[in-house]
VOBA-1610 file (N, C-alpha, C; in pm, whole numbers, padded with zeros to 5 digits, always signed):
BEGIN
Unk+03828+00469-02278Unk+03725+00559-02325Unk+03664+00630-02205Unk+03674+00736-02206Unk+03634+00832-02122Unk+03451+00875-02152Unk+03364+00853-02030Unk+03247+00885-02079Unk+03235+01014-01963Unk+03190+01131-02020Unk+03091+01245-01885Unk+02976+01206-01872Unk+02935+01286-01794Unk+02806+01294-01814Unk+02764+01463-01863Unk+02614+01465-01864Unk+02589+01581-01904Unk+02535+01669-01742Unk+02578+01809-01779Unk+02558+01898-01678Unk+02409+01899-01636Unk+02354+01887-01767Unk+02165+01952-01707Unk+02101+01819-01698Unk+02089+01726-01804Unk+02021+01625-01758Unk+02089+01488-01690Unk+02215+01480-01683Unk+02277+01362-01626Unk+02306+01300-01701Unk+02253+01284-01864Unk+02276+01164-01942Unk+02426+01109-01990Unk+02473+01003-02033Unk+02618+00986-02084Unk+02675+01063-02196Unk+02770+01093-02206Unk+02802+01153-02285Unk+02960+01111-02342Unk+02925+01050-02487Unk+03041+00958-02550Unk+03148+01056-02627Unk+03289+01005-02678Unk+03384+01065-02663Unk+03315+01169-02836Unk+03384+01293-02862Unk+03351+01280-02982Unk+03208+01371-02987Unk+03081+01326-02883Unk+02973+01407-02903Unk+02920+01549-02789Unk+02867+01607-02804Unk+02834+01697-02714Unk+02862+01813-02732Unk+02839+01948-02640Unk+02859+02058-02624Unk+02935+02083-02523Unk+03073+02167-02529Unk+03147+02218-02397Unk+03131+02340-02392Unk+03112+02371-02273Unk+03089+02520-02225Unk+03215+02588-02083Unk+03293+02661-02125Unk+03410+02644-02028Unk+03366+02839-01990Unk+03330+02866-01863Unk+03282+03002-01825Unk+03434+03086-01762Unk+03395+03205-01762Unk+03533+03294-01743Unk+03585+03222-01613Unk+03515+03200-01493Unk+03625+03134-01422Unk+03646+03022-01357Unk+03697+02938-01531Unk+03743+02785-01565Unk+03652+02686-01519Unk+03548+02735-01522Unk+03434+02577-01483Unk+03383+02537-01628Unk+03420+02361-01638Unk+03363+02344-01723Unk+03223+02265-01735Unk+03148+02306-01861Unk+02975+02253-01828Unk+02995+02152-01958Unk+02923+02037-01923Unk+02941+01955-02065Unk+02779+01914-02079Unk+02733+01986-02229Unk+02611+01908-02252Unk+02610+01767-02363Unk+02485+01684-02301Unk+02475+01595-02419Unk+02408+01670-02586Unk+02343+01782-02528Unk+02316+01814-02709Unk+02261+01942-02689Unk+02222+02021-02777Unk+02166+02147-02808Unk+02035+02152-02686Unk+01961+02066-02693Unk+01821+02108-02588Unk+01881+02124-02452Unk+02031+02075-02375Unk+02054+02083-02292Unk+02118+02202-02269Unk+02185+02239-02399Unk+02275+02370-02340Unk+02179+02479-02354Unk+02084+02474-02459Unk+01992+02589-02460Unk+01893+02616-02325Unk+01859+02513-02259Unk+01787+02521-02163Unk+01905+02579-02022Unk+02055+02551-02054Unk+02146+02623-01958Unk+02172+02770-01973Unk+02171+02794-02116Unk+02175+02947-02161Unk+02028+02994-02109Unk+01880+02928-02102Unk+01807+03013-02043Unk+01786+03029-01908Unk+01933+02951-01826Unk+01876+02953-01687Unk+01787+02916-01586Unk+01756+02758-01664Unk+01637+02677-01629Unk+01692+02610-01537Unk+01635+02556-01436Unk+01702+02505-01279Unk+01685+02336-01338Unk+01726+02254-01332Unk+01729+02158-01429Unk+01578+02014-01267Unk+01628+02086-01184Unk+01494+02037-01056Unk+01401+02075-01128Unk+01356+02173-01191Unk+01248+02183-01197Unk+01195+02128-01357Unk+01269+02098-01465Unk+01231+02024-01631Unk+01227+01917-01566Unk+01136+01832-01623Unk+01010+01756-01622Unk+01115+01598-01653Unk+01201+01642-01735Unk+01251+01548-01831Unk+01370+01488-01806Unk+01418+01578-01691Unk+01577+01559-01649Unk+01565+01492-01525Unk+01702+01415-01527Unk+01718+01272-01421Unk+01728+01336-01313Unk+01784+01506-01259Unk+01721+01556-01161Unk+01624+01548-01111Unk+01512+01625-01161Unk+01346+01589-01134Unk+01353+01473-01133Unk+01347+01404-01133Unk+01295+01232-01161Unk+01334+01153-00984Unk+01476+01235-00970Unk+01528+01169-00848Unk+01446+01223-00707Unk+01427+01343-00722Unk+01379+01468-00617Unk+01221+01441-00610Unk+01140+01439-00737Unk+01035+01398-00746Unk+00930+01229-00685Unk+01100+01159-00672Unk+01072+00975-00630Unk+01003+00946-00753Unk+01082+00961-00880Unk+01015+00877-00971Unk+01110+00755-00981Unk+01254+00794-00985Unk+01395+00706-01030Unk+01421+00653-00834Unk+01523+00551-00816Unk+01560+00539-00750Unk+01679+00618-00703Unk+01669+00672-00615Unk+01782+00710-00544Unk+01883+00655-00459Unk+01866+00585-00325Unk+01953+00502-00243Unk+01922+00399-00264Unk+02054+00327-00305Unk+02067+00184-00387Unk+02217+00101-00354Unk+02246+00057-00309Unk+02365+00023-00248Unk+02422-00007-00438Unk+02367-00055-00511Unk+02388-00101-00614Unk+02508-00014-00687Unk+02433+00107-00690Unk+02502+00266-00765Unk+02631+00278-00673Unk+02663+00231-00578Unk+02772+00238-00513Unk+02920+00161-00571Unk+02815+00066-00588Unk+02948-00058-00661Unk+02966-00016-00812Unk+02915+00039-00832Unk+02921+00113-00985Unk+03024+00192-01013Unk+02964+00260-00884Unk+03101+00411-00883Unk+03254+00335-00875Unk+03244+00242-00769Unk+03365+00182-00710Unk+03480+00089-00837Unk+03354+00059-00934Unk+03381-00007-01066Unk+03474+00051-01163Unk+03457+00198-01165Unk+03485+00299-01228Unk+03645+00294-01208Unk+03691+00293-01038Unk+03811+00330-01027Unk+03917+00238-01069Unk+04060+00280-01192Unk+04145+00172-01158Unk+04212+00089-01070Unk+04253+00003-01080Unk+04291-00157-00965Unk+04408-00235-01047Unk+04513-00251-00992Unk+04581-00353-01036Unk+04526-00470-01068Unk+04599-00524-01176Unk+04465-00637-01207Unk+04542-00759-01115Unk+04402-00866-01091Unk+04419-00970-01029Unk+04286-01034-01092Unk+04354-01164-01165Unk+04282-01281-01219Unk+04178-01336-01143Unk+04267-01319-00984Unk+04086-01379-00922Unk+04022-01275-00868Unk+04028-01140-00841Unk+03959-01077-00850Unk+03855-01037-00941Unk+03950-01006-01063Unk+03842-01011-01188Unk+03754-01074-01216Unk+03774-01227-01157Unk+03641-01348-01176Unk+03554-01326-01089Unk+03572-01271-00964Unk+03495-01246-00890Unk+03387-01141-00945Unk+03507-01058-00963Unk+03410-00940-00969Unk+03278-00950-01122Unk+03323-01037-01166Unk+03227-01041-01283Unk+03154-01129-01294Unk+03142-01219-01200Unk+03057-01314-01151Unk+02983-01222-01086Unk+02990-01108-00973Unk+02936-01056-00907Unk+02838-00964-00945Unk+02918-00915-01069Unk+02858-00794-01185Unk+02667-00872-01210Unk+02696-00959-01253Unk+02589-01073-01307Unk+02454-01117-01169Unk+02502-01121-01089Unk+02370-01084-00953Unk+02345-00927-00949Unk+02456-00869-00929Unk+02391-00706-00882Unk+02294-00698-00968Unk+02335-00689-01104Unk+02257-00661-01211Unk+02079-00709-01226Unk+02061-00850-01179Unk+01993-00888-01126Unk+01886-00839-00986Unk+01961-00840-00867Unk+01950-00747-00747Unk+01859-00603-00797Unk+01935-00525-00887Unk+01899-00416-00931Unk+01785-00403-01041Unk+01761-00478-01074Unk+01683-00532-01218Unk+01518-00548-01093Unk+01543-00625-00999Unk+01404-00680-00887Unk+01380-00545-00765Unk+01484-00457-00767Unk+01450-00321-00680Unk+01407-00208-00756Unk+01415-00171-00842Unk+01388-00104-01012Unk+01237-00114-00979Unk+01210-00296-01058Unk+01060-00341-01015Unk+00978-00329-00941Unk+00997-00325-00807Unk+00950-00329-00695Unk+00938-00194-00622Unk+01012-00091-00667Unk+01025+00050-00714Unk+00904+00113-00773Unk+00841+00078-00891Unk+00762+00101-00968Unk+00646+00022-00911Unk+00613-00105-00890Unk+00502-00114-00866Unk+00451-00043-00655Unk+00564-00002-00609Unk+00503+00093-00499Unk+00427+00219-00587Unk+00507+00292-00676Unk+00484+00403-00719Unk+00326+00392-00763Unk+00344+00295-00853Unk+00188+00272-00921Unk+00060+00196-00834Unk+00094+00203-00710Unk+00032+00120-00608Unk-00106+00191-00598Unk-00100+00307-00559Unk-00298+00375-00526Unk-00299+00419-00751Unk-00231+00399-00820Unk-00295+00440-00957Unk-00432+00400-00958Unk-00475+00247-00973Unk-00565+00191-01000Unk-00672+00252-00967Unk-00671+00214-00793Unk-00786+00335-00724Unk-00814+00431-00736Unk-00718+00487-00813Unk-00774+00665-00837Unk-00831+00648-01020Unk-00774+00525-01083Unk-00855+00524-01163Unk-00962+00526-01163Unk-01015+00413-01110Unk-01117+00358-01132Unk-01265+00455-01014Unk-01186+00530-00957Unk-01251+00665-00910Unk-01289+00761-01011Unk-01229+00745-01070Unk-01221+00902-01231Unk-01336+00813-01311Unk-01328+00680-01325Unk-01390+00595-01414Unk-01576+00621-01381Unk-01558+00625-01266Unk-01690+00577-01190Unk-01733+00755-01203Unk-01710+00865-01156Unk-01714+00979-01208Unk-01765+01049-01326Unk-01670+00966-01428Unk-01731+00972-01569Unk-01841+00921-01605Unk-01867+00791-01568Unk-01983+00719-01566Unk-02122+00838-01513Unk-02075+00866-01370Unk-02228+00939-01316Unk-02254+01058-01359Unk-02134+01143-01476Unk-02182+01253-01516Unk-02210+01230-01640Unk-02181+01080-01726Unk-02212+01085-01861Unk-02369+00979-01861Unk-02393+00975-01778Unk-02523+00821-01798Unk-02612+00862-01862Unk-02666+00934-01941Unk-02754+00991-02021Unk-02717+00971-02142Unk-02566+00947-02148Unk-02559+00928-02263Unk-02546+00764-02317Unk-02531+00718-02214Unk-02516+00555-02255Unk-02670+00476-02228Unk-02724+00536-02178Unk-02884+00470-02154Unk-02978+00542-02265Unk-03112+00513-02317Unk-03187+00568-02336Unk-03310+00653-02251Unk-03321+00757-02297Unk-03400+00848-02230Unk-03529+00755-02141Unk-03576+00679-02228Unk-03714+00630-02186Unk-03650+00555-02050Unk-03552+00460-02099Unk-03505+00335-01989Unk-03488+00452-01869Unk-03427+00575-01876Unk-03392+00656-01774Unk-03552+00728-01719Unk-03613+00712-01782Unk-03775+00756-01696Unk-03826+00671-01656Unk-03821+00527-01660Unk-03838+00436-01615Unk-03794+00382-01468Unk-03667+00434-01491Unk-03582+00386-01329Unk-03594+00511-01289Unk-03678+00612-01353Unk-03691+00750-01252Unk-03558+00826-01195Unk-03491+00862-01325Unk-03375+00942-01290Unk-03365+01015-01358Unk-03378+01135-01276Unk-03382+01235-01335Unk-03325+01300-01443Unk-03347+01329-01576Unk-03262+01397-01680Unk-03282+01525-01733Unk-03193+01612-01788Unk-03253+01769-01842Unk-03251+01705-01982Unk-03421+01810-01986Unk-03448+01748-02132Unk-03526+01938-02152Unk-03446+01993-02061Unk-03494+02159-02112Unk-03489+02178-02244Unk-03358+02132-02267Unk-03313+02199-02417Unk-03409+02154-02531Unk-03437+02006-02520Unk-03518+01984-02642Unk-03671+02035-02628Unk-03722+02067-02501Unk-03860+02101-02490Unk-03868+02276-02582Unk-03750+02371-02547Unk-03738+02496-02627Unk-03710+02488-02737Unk-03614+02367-02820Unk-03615+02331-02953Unk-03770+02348-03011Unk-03857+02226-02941Unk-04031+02246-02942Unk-04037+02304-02979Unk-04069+02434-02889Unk-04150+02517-02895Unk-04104+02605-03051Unk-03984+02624-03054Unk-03934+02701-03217Unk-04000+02640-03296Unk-03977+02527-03313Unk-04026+02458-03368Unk-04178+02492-03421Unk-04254+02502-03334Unk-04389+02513-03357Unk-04466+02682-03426Unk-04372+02740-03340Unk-04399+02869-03402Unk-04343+02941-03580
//
């Protein structure tokens, strides 16, 4: 079974599904589905969609250098078979996988490493521009902090007239 991949976003592409696109001179483009080829008919640089395993790599969201993806490729190619190779190699299959499973991880929590802090920066932010609304007015004249209370003093005054 023969798998491609797809031209714009990288994804697999199984026997049977997809879009082929073969241009006047003989290059062929293979998409996984309609959003991919339409976004090739508009000439969208696939670096720059948000969504595609391009961006993702260029951006440092996905991993890129991985000794792992190497043995993958190498997996791919036919080999005369040999019984103890094969055991090997599928004993071996069963750590990489592993290996790759704890660099993935360790991948992601660099990425998400300053998140927190910039949360909890935005958090504290929100807090000092909303505190008027989580305290009561009085408790806030009390600890003597300052609040605009323009608006309801001109309500007043309509009011009265």
């Amino acid at each position: 079974m023969r798998l491609e991949k797809c031209w714009f976003c990288s994804s697999t592409i199984y026997p049977g599904h997809g879009i082929q696109f073969v241009r006047n001179d003989a290059q062929i483009f293979r998409f996984c589905r309609s959003k991919c080829h339409k976004n090739f008919k508009m000439k969208r640089n696939p670096r720059k969609v948000k969504w595609t395993k391009a961006y993702r790599r260029l951006h440092g969201k996905d991993m890129t250098k991985d000794t792992t993806f190497e043995f993958e490729r190498k997996r791919n190619r036919p080999e005369r078979y040999d019984r103890n190779l094969t055991q090997d190699t599928l004993n071996v299959i069963k750590t990489i996988t592993k290996v790759r499973a704890a660099r993935a991880d360790s991948h992601h929590r660099k990425r998400m490493k300053g998140k927190a802090s910039k949360e909890q920066r935005e958090a504290a932010k929100e807090l000092d521009q909303s505190l008027h609304m989580i305290k009561a007015p009085s408790v806030l004249q009390k600890d003597k902090i300052p609040v605009k209370v323009l608006e309801l003093k001109q309500e007043d005054k309509m009011q009265e007239n």
